[in-house]
N, C-alpha and C positions, 0 to 999 in steps of 0.2 A: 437246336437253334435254327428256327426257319429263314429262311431267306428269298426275298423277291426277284422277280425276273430282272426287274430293275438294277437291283443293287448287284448280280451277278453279272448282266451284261454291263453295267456302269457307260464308261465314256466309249464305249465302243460300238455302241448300240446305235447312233447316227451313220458311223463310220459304215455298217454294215447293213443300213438302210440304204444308204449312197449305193454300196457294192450289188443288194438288189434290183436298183433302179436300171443302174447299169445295164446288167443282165436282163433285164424286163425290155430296155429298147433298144438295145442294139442285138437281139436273139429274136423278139418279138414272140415267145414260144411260151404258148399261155401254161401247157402241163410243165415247163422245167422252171416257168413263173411262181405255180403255184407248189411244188416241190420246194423250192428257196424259201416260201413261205412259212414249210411247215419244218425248214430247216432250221428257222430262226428260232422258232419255240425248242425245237433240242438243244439248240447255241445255247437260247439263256438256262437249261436245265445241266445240259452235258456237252460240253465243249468238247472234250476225247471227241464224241461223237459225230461232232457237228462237224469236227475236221477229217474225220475220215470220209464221210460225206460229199466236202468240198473238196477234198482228194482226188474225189472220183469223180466227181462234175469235173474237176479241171483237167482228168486226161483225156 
């Protein structure tokens, strides 16, 4: 049963758009910008992942 990025990130895919924005202007740091971006594509594949990740960006 395949499943779209979409349908795995569902409603929270805005939410963690917002949470990049974020981070893109108040850091202004275009290599941990474009990190978060390719965090997004593991979010919507592997969440485990994506939050160990953001674990480690947040310490």
């Amino acid at each position: 049963m395949p499943t779209t990025p979409q349908q795995q990130c569902g409603g929270f895919g805005w939410i963690f758009m917002i949470y990049i924005f974020c981070l893109f202007v108040c850091l202004s740091i275009f290599p941990l910008f474009a990190l978060v971006i390719i965090c997004l594509f593991f979010f919507c594949s592997f969440p485990v992942f994506f939050f160990l990740i953001w674990a480690t960006l947040a310490l």
